[in-house]
C-alpha positions, 0 to 999 in steps of 0.5 A: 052116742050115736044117735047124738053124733048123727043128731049132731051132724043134722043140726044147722050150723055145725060144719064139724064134729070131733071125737075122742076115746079113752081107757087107763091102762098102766105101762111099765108101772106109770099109770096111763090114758091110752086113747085114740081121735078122729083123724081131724082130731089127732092131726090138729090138736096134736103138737109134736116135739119130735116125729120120725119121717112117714109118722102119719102113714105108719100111724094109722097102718098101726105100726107106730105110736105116739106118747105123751112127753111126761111119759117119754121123761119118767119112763126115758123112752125115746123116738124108735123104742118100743113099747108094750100095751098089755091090751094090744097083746092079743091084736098086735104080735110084736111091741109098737114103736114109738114114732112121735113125742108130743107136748102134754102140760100139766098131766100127772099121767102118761098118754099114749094114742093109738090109731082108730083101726086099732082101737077097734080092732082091740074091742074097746068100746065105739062109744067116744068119751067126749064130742067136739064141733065146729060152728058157724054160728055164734057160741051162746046160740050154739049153746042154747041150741044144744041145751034145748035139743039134747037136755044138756046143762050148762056145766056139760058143755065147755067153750075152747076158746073160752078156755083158752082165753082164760088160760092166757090171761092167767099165763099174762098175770104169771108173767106179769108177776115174772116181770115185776120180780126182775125188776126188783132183782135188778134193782137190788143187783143195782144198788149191791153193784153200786155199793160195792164199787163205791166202797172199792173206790173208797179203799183206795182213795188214798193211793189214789189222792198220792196220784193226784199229788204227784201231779196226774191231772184230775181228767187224767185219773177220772179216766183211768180210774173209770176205765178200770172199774168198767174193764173189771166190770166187763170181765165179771159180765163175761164170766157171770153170762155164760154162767147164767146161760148155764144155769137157765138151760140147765133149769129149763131142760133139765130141772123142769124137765125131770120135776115138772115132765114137760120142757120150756124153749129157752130163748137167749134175748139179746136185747135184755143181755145189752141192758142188762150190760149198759145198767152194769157199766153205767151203774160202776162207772157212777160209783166211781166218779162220784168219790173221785170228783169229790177228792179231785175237787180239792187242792191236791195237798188237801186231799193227800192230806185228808187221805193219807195222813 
């Protein structure tokens, strides 16, 4: 491996190479990778969700550690705590804290990364697991360059960018599906909501149609009528928005968490808030004054007649 990083290093084009080890060991139970990276490696690729202050000097001075997030959740470990690695024990005379939690998607074990020196010092193999390298020069020419100096196969050699790229576009084909099934929940939330002021209205058309013949004028109680249903509206709208802002919270940080061992930012959109508001206001206020204009449109007898008797 080597011979193959020095090859590496020698070969046109390549302006870095990176490299990391790994060996499964098991901490308190959880099945875990313990590993380690080049210091470009660790530092670039890892994404903190939390860190303590100085992590990076005490890191590599091989006083401090840093786990997976699926790891911190299953076994509720945190920034500070210590943890033991039963391969350390002969190199290192007390537990090593904890002084990063990083995001880790989709892995069903635990991964904790040590420092280079320690992982040396600890007698683990020099060999790295995989290699890494930046090019210059165009990834299909890289490829076939690599191919024919090492006598690869196409299947050893992975494209990052390619991978990524493939990954957002099944995130974007997720989201789409997402997407499309809020729309049809706000369309039938459209339609209960409708259905359900219309058949409010219509339970009351009675008392309302005495109102109109006594004399209220029709302007007069397509307003008050209207006014009240968006005030019941509002009310709903404030009680049921906290309550799902609750609820998104608690399946982000808390459900998701717990099953899945990773998190998710939940954003609050104000813009989706505001039409989510106007389609409720304007979808109650329609409901209401279709059967009222309908009962006012006639002579008041009429409709009291029609109605009440």
């Amino acid at each position: 491996m080597e011979a193959i990083q020095t090859a590496l290093s020698e070969m046109p084009g390549v302006s870095a190479i990176y490299t990391q080890s790994y060996t499964d060991t098991n901490i308190e139970g959880l099945p875990t990778k313990l590993g380690t990276k080049d210091t470009n490696t660790i530092e670039q690729t890892m994404v903190a969700k939390s860190m303590v202050d100085g992590f990076w000097s005490n890191f590599y001075q091989s006083q401090t550690v840093a786990i997976s997030e699926p790891m911190a959740v299953k076994l509720g470990l945190s920034l500070g705590d210590e943890v033991v690695v039963p391969e350390l024990s002969s190199v290192v005379d007390t537990p090593l804290k904890i002084g990063a939690i990083f995001y880790d998607y989709g892995s069903p074990t635990g991964e904790l990364l040590i420092s280079p020196s320690l992982w040396q010092d600890a007698g683990f193999s020099s060999v790295p697991t995989s290699l890494g390298i930046q090019t210059e020069l165009d990834n299909d020419v890289m490829r076939q360059q690599l191919i024919e100096r090492f006598g690869l196969s196409d299947n050893q050699l992975y494209d990052q960018q390619e991978i990524k790229t493939i990954a957002l576009q099944i995130f974007s084909q997720t989201f789409a599906v997402t997407k499309a099934l809020n729309a049809v929940t706000l369309l039938v939330a459209v339609i209960g909501l409708f259905s359900a002021c219309y058949m409010l209205i219509e339970a009351r058309k009675a008392a309302i149609a005495r109102l109109y013949a006594l004399g209220v004028r029709s302007a007069q109680l397509l307003m008050m009528v209207v006014m009240q249903m968006v005030l019941l509206v509002c009310f709903t709208l404030c009680l049921a928005l906290p309550l799902g802002a609750l609820v998104g919270y608690v399946l982000t940080d808390v459900i998701t968490l717990r099953a899945f061992g990773w998190s998710l930012q939940f954003v609050w959109s104000w813009s989706d808030i505001a039409m989510l508001c106007f389609v409720s206001i304007v979808t109650a206020s329609a409901a209401t004054a279709v059967p009222l204009w309908r009962l006012v449109s006639k002579p008041a007898m009429s409709s009291l007649q029609s109605e009440v008797l």
